[in-house]
N, C-alpha and C positions, 0 to 999 in steps of 0.2 A: 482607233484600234485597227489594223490591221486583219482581214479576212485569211485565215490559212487553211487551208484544205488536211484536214487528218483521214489517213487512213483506216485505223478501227478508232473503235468507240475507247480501247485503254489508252493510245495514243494521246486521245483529248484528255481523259481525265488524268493522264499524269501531264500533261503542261499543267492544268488547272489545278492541279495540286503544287505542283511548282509555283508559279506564279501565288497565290496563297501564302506559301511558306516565305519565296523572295519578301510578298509585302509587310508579312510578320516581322520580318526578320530586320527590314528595315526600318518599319516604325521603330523597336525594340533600340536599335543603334543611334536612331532620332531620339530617343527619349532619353539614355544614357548618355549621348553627347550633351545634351541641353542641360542635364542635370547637370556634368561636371563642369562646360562654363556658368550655369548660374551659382553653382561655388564658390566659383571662381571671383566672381566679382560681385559677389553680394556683400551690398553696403556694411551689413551685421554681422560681429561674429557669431558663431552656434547657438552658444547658450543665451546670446541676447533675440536674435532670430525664435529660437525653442519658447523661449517667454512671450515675444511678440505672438505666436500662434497660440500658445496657449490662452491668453488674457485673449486673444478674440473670439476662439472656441467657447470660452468660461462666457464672455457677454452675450453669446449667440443664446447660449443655453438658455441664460437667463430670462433672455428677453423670450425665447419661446417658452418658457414655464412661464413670464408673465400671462403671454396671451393666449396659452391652455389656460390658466386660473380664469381669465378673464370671460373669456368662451364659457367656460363653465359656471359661473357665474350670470352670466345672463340669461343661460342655457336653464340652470336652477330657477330662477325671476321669471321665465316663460312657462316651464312644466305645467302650473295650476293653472294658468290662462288658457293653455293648448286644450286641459283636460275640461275646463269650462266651457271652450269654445266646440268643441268635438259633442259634447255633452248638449249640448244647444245648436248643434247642425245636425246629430240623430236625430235629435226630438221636433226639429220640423220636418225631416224627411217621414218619419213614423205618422206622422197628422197631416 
């Protein structure tokens, strides 16, 4: 980057606001280009594309409700150990 000498302090903050909005602005135009060629040449039409994402979403889900269930599940299978274990690490610390 380049060092430039500003005279007041508004001087700098409006490059720096400039510069900001430039790089907003060109993300913004990177991403709306990329969008319209991946349109463009995407192997699938819409509604086959819309399906594809959905059926991956729907299996994401799933599988994370599996392994919430699952979690939970072992999480329930530990509770009375923990309270066993908690219950008999008081009771040597107390003696």
């Amino acid at each position: 980057m380049t060092s430039r000498i500003y005279y007041s302090e508004e001087a700098e903050q409006t490059m720096k606001r400039q510069r900001l909005i430039d790089a907003l602005m060109f993300t913004g135009l990177g991403i709306g280009i990329g969008s319209v060629v991946a349109l463009l040449i995407a192997p699938n039409n819409g509604e086959k594309t819309r399906d594809i994402i959905a059926d991956t979403l729907d299996e994401g889900f799933q599988r994370g409700r599996q392994a919430t269930e699952d979690a939970l599940g072992q999480l329930e299978n530990e509770v009375p150990n923990l309270r066993e274990r908690v219950t008999q690490l008081v009771g040597k610390t107390l003696h």
